[in-house]
HTML snippet that shows the backbone in 3Dmol.js (N, CA, C, O; Angstrom):
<script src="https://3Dmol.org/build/3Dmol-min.js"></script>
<div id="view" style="width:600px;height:400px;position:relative"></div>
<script>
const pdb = `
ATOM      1  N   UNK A   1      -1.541  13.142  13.666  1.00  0.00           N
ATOM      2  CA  UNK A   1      -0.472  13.782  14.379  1.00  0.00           C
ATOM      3  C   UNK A   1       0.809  13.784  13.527  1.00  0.00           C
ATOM      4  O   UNK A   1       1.548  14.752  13.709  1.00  0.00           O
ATOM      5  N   UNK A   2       1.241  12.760  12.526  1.00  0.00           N
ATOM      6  CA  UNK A   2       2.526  12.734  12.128  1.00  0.00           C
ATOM      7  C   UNK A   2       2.473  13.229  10.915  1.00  0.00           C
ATOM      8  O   UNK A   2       3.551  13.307  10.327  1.00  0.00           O
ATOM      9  N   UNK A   3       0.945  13.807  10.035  1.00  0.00           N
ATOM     10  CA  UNK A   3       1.312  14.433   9.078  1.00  0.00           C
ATOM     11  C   UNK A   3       1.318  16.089  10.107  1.00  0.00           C
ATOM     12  O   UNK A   3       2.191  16.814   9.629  1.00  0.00           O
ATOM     13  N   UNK A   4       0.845  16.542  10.896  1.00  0.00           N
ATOM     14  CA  UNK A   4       0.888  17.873  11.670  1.00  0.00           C
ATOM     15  C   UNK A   4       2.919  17.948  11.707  1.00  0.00           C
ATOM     16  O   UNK A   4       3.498  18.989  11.397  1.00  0.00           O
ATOM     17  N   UNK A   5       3.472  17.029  12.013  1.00  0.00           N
ATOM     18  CA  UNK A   5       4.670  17.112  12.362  1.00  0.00           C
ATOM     19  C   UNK A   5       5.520  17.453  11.430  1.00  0.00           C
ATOM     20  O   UNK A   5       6.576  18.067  11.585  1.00  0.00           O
ATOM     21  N   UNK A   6       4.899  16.916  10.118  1.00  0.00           N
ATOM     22  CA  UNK A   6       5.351  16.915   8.866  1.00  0.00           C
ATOM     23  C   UNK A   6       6.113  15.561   8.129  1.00  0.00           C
ATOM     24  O   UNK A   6       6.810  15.505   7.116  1.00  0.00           O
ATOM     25  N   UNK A   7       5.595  14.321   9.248  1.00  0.00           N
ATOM     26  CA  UNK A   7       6.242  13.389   8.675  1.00  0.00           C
ATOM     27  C   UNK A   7       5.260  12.249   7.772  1.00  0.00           C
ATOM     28  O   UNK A   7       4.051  12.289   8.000  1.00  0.00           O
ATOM     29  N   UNK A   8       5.692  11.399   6.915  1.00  0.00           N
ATOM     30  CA  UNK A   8       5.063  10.530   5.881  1.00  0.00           C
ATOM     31  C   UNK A   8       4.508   9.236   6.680  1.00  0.00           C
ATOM     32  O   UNK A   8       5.083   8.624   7.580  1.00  0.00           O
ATOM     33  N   UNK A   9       3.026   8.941   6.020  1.00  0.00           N
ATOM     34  CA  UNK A   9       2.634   8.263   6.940  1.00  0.00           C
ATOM     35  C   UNK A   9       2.609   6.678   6.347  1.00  0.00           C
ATOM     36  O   UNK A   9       2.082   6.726   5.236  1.00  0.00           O
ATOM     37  N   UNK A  10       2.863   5.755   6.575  1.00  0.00           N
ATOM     38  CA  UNK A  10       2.870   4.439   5.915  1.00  0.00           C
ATOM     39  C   UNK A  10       1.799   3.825   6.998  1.00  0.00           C
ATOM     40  O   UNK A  10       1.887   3.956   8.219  1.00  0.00           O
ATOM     41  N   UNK A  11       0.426   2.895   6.046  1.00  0.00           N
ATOM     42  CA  UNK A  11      -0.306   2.001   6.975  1.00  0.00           C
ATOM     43  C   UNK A  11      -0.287   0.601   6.597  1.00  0.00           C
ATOM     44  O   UNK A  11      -0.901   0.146   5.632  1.00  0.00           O
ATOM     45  N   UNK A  12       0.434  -0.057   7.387  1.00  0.00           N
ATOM     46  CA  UNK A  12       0.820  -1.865   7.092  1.00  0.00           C
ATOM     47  C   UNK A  12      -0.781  -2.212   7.101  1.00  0.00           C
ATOM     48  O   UNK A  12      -1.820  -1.559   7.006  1.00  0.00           O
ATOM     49  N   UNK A  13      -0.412  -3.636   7.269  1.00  0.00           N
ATOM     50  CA  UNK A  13      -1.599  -4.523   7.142  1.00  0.00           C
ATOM     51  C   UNK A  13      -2.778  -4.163   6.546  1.00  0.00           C
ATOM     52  O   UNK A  13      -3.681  -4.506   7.309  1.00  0.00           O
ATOM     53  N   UNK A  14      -3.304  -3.546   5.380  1.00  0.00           N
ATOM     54  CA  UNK A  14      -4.293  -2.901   4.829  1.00  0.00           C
ATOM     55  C   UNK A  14      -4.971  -4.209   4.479  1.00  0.00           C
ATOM     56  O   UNK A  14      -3.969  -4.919   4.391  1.00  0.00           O
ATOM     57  N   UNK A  15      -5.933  -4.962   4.235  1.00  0.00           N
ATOM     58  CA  UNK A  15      -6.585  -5.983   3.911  1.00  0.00           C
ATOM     59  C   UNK A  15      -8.293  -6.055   3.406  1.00  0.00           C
ATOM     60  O   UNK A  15      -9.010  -7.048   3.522  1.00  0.00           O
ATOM     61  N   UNK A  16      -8.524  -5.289   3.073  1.00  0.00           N
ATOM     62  CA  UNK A  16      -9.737  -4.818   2.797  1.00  0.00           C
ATOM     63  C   UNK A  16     -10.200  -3.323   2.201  1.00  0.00           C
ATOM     64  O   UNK A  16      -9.880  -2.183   2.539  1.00  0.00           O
ATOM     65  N   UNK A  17     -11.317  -3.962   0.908  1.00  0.00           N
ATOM     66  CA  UNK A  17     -11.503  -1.996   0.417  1.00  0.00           C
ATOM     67  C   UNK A  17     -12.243  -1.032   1.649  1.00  0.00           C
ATOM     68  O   UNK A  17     -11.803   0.105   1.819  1.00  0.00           O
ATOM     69  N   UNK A  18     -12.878  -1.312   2.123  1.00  0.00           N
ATOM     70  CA  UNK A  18     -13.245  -0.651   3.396  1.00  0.00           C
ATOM     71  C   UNK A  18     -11.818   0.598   3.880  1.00  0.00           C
ATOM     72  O   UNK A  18     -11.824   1.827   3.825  1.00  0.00           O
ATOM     73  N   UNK A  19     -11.030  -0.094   4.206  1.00  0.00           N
ATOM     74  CA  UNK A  19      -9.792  -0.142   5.116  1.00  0.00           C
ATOM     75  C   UNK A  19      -9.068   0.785   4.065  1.00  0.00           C
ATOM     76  O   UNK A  19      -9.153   1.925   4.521  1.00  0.00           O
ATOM     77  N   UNK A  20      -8.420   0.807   2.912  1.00  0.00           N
ATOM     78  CA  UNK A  20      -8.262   1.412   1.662  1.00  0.00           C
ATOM     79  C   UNK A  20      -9.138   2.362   1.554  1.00  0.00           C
ATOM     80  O   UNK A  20      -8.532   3.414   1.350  1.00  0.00           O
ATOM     81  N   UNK A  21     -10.405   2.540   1.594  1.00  0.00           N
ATOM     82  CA  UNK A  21     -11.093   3.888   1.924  1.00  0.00           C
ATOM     83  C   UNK A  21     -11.085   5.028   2.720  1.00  0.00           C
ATOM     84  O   UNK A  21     -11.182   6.248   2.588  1.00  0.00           O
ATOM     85  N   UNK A  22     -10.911   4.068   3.730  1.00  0.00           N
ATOM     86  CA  UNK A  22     -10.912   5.104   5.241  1.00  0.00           C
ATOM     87  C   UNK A  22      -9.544   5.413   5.140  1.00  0.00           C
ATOM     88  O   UNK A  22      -9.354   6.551   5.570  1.00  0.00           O
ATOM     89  N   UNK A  23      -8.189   4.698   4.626  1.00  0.00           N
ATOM     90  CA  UNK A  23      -6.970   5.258   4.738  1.00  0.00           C
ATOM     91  C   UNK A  23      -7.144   6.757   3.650  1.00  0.00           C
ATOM     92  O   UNK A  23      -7.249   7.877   4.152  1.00  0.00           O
ATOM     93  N   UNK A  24      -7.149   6.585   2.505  1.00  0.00           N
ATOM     94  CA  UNK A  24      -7.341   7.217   1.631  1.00  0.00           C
ATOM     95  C   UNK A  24      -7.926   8.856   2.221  1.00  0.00           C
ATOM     96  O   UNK A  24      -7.288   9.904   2.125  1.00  0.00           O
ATOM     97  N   UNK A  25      -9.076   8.714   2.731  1.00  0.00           N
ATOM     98  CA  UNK A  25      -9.714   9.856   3.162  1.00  0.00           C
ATOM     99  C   UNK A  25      -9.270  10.294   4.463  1.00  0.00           C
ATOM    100  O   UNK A  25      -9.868  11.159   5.103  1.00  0.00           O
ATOM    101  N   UNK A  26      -8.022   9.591   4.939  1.00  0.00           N
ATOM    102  CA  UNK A  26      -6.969  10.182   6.205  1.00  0.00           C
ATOM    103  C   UNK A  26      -5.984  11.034   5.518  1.00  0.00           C
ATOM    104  O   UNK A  26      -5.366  11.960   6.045  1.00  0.00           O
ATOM    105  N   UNK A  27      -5.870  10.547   4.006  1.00  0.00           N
ATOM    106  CA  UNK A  27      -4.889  11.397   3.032  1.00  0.00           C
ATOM    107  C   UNK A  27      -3.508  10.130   3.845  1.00  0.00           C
ATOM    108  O   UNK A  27      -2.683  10.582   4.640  1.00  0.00           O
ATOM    109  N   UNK A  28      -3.515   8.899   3.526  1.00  0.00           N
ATOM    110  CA  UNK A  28      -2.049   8.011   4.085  1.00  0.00           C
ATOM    111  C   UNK A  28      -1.330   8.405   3.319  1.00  0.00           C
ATOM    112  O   UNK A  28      -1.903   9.054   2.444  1.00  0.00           O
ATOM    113  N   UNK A  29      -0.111   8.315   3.188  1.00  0.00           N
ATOM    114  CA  UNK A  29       1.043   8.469   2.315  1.00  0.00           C
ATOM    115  C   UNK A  29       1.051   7.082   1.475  1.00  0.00           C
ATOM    116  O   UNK A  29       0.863   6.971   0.264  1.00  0.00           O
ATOM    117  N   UNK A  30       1.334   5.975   2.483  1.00  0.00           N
ATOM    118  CA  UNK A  30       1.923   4.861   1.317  1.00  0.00           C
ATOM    119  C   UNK A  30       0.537   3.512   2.447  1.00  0.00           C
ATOM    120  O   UNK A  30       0.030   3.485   3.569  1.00  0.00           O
ATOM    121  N   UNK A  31       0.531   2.875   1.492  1.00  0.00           N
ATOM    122  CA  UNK A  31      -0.406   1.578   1.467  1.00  0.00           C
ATOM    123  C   UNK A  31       0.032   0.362   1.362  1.00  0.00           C
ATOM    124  O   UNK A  31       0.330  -0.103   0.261  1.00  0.00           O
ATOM    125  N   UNK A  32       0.146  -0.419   2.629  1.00  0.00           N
ATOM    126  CA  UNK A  32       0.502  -2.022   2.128  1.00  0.00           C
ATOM    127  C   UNK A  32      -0.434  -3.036   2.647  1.00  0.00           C
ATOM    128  O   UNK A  32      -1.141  -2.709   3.601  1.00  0.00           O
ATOM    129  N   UNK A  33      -0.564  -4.515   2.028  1.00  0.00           N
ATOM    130  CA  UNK A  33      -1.273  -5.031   2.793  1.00  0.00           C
ATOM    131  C   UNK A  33      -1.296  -6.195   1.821  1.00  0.00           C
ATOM    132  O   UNK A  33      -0.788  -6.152   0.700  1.00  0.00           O
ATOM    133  N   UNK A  34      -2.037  -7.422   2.431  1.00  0.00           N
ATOM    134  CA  UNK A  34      -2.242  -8.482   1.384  1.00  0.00           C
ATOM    135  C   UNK A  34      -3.810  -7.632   0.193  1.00  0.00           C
ATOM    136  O   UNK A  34      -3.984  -7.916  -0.992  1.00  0.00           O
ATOM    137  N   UNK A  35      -4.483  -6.855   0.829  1.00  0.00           N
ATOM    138  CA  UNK A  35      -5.408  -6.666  -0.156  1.00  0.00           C
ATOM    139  C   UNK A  35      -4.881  -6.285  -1.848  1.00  0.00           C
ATOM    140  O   UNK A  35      -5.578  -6.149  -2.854  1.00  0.00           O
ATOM    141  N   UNK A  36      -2.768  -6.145  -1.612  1.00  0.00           N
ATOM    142  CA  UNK A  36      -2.878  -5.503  -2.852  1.00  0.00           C
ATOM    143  C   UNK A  36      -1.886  -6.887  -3.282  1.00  0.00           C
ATOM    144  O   UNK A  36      -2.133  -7.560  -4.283  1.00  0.00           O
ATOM    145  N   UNK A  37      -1.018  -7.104  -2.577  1.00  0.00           N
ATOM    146  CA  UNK A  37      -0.143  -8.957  -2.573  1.00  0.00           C
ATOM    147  C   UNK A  37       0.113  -9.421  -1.697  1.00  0.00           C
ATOM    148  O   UNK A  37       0.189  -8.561  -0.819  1.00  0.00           O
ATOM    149  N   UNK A  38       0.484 -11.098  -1.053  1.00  0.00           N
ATOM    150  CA  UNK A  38       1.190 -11.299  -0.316  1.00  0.00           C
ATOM    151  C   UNK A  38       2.590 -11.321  -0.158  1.00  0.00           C
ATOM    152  O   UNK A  38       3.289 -11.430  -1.165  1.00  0.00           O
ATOM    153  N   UNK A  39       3.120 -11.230   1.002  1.00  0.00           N
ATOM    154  CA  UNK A  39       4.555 -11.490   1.089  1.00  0.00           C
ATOM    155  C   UNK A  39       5.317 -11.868  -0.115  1.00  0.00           C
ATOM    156  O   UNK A  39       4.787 -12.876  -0.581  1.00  0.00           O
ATOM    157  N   UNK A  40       6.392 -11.476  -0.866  1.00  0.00           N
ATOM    158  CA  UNK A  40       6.663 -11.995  -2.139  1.00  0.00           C
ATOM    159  C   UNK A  40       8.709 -12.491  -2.248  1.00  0.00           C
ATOM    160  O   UNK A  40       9.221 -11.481  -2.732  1.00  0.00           O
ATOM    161  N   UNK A  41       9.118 -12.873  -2.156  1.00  0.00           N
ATOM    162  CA  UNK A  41      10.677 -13.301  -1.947  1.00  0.00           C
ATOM    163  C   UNK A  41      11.028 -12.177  -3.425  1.00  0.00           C
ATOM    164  O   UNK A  41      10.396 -12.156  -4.481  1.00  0.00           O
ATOM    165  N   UNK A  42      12.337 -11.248  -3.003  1.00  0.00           N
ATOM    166  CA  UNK A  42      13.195 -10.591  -3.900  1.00  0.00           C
ATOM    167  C   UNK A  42      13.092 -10.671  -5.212  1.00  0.00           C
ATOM    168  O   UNK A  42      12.889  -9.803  -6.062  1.00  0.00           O
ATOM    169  N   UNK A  43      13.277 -11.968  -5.292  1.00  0.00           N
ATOM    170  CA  UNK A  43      12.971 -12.434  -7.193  1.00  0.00           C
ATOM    171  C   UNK A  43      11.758 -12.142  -8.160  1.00  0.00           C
ATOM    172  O   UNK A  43      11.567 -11.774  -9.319  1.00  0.00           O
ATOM    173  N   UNK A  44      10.908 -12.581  -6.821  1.00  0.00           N
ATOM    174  CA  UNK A  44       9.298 -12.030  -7.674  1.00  0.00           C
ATOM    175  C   UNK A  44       8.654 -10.637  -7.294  1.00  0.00           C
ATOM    176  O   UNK A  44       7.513 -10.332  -7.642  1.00  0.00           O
ATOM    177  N   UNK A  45       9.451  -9.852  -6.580  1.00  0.00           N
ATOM    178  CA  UNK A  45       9.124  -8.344  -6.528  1.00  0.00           C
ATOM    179  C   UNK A  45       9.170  -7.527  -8.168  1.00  0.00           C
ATOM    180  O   UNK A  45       8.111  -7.012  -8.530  1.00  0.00           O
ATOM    181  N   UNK A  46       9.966  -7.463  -8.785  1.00  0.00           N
ATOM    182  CA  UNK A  46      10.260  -6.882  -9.975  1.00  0.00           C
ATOM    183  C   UNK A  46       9.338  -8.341 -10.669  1.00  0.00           C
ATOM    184  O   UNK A  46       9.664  -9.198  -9.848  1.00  0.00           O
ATOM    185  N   UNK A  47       8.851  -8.716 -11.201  1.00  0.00           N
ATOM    186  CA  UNK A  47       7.743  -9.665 -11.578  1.00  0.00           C
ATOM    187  C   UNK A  47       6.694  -8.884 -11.546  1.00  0.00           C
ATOM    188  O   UNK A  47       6.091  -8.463 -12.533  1.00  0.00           O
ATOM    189  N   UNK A  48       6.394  -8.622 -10.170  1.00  0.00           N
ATOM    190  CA  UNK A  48       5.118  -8.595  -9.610  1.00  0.00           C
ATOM    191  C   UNK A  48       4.471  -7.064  -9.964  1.00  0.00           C
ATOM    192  O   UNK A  48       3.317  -6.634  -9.960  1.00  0.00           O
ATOM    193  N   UNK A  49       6.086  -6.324 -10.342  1.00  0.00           N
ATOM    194  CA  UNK A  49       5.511  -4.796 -10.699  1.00  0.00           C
ATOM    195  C   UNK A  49       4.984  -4.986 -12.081  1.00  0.00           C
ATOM    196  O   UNK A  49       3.818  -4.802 -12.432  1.00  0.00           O
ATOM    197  N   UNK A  50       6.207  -5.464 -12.993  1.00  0.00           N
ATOM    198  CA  UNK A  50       5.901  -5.609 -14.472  1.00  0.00           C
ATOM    199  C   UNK A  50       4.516  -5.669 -14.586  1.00  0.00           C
ATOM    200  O   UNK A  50       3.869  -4.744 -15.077  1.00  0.00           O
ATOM    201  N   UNK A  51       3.805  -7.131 -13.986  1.00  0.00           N
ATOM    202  CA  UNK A  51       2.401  -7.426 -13.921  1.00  0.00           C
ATOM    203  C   UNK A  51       1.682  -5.845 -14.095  1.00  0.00           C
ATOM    204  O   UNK A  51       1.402  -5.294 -15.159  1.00  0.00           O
ATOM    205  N   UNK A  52       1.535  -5.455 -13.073  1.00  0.00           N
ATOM    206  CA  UNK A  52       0.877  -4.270 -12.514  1.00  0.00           C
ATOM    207  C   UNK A  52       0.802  -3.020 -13.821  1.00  0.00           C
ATOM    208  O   UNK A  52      -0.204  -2.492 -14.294  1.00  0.00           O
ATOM    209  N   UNK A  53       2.287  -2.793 -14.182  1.00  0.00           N
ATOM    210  CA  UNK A  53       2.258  -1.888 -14.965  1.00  0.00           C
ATOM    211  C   UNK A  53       1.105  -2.148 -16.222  1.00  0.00           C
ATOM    212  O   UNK A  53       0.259  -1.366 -16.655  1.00  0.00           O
ATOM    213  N   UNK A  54       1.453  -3.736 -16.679  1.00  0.00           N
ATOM    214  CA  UNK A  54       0.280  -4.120 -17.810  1.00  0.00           C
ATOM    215  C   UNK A  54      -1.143  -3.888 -17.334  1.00  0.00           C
ATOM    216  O   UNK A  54      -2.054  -3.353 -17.967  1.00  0.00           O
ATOM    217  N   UNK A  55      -1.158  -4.164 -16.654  1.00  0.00           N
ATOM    218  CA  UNK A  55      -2.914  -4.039 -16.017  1.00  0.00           C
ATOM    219  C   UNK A  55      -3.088  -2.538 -15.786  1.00  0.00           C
ATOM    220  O   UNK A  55      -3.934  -1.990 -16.492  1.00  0.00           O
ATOM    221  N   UNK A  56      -2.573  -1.963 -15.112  1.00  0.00           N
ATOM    222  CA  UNK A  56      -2.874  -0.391 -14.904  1.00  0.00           C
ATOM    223  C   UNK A  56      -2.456   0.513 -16.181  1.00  0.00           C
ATOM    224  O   UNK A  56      -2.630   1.732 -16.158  1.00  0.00           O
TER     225      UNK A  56
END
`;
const viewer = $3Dmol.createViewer("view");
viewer.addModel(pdb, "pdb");
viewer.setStyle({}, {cartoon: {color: "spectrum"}});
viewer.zoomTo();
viewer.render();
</script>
């Protein structure tokens, strides 16, 4: 319904590739969940991307 409306869809709590699949093939906009980190305090956000960029 909220991409029909035209709005962006964000799905919290994602925790599993299953769950990451089925979002994916809904076409979600944005993805969060511990399956990708947990909760992280300000300081280790920019950390936590750097990481990412090396690996990907």
């Amino acid at each position: 319904m909220a991409k029909a409306l035209g709005m962006r869809v964000i799905a919290e709590g994602v925790e599993t590739d299953k769950q990451l699949q089925a979002l994916r093939l809904l076409e979600c906009d944005e993805i969060q969940g511990y399956l990708f980190s947990q909760p992280l305090p300000p300081e280790e956000v920019v950390k936590y991307f750097e990481r990412r960029v090396e690996v990907d």
